[in-house]
N, C-alpha and C positions, 0 to 999 in steps of 0.2 A: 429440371425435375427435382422433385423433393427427395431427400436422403436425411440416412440417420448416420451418426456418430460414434463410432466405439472407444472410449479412453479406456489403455491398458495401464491400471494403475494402481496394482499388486503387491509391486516389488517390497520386501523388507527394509533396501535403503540401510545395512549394517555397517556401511562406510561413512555415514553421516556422524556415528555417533552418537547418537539422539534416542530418548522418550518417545519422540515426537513423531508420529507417521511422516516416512519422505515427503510425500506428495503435498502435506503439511505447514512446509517448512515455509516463513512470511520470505516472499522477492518482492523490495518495495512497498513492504505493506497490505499485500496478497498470497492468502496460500498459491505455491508452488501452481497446483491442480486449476486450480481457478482461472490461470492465464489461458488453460487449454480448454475449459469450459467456455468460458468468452471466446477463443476462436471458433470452438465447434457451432455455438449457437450462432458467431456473426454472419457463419458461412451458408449460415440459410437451412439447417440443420433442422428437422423435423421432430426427430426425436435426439436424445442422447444417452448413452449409457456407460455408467464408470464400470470398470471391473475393479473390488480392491480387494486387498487381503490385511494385510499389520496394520491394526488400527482402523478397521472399517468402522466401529460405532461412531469414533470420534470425527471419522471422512463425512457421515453422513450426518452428522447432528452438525457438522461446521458449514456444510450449502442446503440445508433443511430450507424449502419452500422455492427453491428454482422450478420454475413450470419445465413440464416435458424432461425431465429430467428422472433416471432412476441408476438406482444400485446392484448390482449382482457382485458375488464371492466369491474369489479363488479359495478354497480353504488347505489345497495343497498345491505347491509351489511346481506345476509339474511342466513350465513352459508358457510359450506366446500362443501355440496354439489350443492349448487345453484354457489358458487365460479366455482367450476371444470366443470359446464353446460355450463360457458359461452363461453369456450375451444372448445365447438362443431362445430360451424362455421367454425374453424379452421381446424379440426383433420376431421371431418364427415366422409371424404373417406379414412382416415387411417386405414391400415390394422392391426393396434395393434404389439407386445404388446404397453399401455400407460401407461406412470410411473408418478404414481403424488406425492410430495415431496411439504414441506414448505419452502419458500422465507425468512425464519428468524432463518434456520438451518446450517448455514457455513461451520459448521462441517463435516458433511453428507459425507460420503468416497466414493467412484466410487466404489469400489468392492460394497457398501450397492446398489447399483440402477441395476448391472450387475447379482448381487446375485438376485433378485430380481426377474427378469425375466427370468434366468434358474430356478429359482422353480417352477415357472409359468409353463414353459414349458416342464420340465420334471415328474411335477405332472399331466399334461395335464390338467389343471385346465381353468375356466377362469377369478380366479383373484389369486392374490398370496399378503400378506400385511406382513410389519417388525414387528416385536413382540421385548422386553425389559425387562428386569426384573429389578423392582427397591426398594431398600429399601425402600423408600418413596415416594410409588408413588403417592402422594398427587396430586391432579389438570389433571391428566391422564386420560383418557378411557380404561376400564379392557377388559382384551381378556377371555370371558368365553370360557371353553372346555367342552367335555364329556368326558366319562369315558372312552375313547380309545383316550382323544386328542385331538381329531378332534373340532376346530373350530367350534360355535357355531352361536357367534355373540361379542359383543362389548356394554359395559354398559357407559355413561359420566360419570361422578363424581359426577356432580351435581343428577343422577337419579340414583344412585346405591344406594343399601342397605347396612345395615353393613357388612353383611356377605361378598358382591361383593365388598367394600373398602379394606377388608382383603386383597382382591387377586396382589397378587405385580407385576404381569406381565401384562404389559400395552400396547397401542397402540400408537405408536409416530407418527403416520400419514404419514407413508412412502409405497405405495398400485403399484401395476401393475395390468392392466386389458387388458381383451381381447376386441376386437372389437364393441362386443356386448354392450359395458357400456352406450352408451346412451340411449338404449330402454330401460336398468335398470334403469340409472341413474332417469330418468323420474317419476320412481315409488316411490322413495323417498317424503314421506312426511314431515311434524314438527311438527307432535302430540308427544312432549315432552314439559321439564319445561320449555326450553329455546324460547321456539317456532320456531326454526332453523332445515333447514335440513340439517341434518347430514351425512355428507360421509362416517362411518360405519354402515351406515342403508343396503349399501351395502353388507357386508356380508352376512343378510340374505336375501336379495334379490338374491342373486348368489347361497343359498343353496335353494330357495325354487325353483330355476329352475332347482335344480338337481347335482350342480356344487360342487366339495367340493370348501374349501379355502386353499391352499398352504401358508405355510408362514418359513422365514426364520430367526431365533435369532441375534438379534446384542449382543455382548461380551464386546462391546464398548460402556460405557453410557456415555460419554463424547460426541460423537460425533453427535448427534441427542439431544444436548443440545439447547432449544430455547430463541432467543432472545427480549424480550419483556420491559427492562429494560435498565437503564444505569450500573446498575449491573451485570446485566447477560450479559451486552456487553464488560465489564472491564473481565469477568470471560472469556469467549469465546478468546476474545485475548492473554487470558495468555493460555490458552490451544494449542492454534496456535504457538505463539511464544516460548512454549517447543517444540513442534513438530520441528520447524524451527531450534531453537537452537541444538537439537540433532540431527538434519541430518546434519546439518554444520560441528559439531564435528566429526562424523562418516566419512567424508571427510578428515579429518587432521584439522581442521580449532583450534586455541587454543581460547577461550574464561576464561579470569579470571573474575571470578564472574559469569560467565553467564546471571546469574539470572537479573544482570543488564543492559544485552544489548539489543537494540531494534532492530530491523530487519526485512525489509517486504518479501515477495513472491519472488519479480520477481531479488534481491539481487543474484549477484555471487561471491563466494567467490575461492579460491586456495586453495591447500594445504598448510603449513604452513605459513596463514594467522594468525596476534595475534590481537585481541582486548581485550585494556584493559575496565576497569569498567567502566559502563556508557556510552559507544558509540551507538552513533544513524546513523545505515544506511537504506536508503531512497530511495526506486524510482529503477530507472535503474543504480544503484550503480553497479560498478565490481573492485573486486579486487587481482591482480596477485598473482602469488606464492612470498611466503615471506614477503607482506605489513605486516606494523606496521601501527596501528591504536591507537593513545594514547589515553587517559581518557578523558572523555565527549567530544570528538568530536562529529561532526556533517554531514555526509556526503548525500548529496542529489543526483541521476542523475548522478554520480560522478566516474571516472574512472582513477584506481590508477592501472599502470604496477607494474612487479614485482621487489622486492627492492623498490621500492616507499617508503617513509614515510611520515606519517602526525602525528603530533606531537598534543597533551593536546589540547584542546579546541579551537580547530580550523574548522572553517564552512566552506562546498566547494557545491556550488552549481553550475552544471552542468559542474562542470573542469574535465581538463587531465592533469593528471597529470603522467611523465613518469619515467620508470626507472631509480632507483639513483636519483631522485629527491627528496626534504624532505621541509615540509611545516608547520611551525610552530614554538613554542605554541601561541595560541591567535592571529591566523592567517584569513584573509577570502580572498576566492575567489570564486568572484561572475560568475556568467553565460558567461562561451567560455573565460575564465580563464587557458591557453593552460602553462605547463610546460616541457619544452625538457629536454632530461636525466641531470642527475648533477644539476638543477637550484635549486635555496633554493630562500625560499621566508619564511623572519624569523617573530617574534612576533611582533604583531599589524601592519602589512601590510596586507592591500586591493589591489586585482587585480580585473577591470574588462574588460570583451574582449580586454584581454592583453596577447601576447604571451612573455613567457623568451625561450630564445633561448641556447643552451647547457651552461652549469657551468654561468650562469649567477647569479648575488647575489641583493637581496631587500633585505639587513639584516631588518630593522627594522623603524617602525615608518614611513610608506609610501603607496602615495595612486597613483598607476598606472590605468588609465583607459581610452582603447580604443588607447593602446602603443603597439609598436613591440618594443622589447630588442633585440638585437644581441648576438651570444657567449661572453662568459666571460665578460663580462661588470659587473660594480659594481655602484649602485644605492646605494647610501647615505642616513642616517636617517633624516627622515624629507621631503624628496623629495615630489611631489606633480607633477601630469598632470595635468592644468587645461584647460581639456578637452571640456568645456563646454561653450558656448558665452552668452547663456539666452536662443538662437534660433535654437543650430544645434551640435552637436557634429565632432570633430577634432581631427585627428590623431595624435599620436605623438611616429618617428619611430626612433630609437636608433638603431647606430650602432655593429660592434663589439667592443669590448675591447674599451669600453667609459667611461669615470669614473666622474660620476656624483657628486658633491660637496655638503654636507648635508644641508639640509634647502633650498634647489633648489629650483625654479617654473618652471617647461615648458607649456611655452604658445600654444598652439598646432592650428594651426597646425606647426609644427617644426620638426626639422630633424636635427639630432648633427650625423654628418659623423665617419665611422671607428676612431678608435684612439684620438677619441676628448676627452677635457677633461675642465668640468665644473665646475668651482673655487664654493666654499659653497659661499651660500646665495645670488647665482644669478638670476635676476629672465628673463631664456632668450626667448624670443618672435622672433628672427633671426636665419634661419640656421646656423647651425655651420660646416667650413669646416673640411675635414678629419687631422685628428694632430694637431689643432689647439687647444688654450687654450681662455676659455670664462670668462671675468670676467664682469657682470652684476651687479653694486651694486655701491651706495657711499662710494667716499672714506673716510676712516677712517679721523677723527682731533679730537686731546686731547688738552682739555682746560686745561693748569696748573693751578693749586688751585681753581677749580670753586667750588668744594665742601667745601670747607676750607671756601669760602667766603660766602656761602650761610649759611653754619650754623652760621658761624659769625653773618649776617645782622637778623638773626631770635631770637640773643640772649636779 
């Protein structure tokens, strides 16, 4: 059966610190909220809805264009259950089940929201909530039972007794309900400590009309872990990035050290892929069967065929870089940074929107930007495009098999034809034609004994 989605995602978040709305905050490379939008939609989720409050313009301008997706306001902080009321407008003529879940749980697995609703509905119930067992369940709401089990109610922390803190099975706020929840929902007072209406007031509102409560065990207390902290948000992402880490591996993927490598979601990797310690992949990174990734590299957006290498500490942001090609150590290529098979682009050279065209060579100590290279061409240390007038950028298109003389400038826009070939420390602003040789520079004159006399005149 089709259901819709509640994310309770309100909260102010004033233990964060931050400007920045909680729900906001990047895990990996994705707002916080985003993990729980992707579960609620994987879980087969019909419609969705956020609740938020601090920072709603910026909540909703940041997932602008998700289908089936909408916004409603807490605009006063008055509870989970005034929170989930204000979802009414939205859902009213929803035929149920509704799954309502927190906006600060990343974790949360599609099986926990799927699970959720078949107990619902094979208990024929009309509510069904997750249950947890924890050693310390300090700060939780206790799931009281009877003596056959059966679901009771739900005590906060703050109004439990001692005897009710003993009890280690808790309520992480994870609930599905039938249709009927807004005529419940309504009944919900805040005659407690906190003065707030509370969303497991619902339990016994659903038993005093007769209802049992269904509910289903998480196994997993990692997963419904909440983020409320800079801590708890440091903690959440190393739990993610084991996950990530071992599905990679489980692929073939080799990681040494693991422990050290970074890695977001939307990351593709091959089978025998290696990174070494320290690598940072980013964004819509992909990488073929066989890349090598050396230590603390850096890859953003970034797409390496197979055979590719990237060599020690080198950054690529949004390049291709292709089969047989090898980039590094202490390399960067910046955004549309294009490598054809075979090309090397060696230590401390910059590309940006610059294509090398098959075995083409930038050993070392050069800055290409806004160039076509041709096959086999060999670029000189020291070389430079200067691509740039004050007011416009300029191309600068290299043929094939051109060989570039170290300490070069090309003034762009320029074009050195097939076969050409640029004496060192030219600096050429002229096409060059094909086989021709450019020499750009003053000529050499040696002063005999000018030093000889100079130190003389200083004695």
């Amino acid at each position: 059966m089709a259901h819709a989605v509640v994310i309770l995602a309100a909260g102010l978040g004033t233990r964060m610190k931050s400007r920045l709305p909680k729900v906001l905050h990047p895990l990996l490379g994705k707002p916080l909220v985003g993990y729980c939008l992707d579960t609620a939609f994987a879980s087969g989720a019909e419609k969705v809805v956020v609740v938020i409050g601090h920072g709603a313009k910026q909540v909703r301008q940041t997932f602008e264009g998700y289908p089936n997706l909408s916004f409603v306001v807490q605009e006063q902080q008055l509870g989970t259950a005034h929170a989930l009321a204000q979802a009414r407008p939205v859902l009213a003529g929803f035929p149920g089940p509704i799954v309502v879940t927190q906006g600060d749980t990343p974790l949360t697995r599609v099986e926990t929201l799927t699970g959720l609703v078949e107990a619902m509905q094979e208990g024929a119930t009309g509510m069904a909530m997750l249950t947890m067992k924890l050693d310390d369940p300090t700060g939780y709401g206790r799931i009281l039972r009877d003596e056959h089990g059966e679901i009771l109610g739900n005590v906060e922390h703050k109004d439990a007794t001692p005897e009710q803190r003993a009890i280690c099975e808790i309520n992480p706020g994870v609930y599905c309900f039938d249709s009927s929840l807004w005529e419940k929902l309504a009944q919900v007072d805040n005659q407690n400590a906190a003065r707030e209406y509370y969303l497991p007031d619902l339990i016994r509102i659903y038993r005093e009309a007769g209802q049992k409560v269904a509910s289903t065990a998480s196994k997993d207390t990692g997963e419904l872990l909440g983020v409320n902290s800079r801590a708890q948000l440091a903690e959440v992402e190393r739990i993610l990035l084991q996950r990530l880490r071992a599905h990679w591996m489980a692929q073939g993927v080799r990681m040494i050290q693991p422990e050290t490598i970074y890695l977001e979601p939307a990351v593709e990797l091959a089978a025998d892929v290696t990174l070494w310690p320290g690598v940072v992949l980013r964004g819509q990174t992909r990488l073929g069967e066989g890349v090598e990734v050396g230590a603390y590299a850096v890859l953003s957006d970034t797409t390496v065929e197979a055979g590719g290498r990237i060599k020690s500490h080198t950054v690529c942001d949004e390049a291709y870089v292709s089969s047989g090609a090898y980039v590094g150590p202490f390399a960067r290529l910046r955004p549309r940074a294009y490598l054809e098979e075979g090309a090397h682009v060696g230590n401390f050279v910059e590309l940006k929107n610059a294509r090398l065209g098959k075995k083409a060579k930038v050993g070392h100590l050069a800055y290409l930007g806004d160039a076509e290279v041709g096959e086999e061409s060999n670029i000189g240390a020291g070389v430079i495009t200067a691509n740039y007038d004050g007011q416009q950028k300029h191309r600068t298109t290299i043929g094939k098999r051109v060989f570039v003389g170290s300490n070069s400038v090309l003034i762009a826009p320029v074009t050195l034809a097939d076969g050409s070939f640029i004496a060192g420390g030219s600096g050429i602003n002229q096409d060059v034609p094909e086989d021709a040789l450019a020499i750009a520079r003053e000529r050499q004159r040696n002063i005999e004994g000018y030093m000889k006399r100079k130190r003389d005149d200083g004695r």
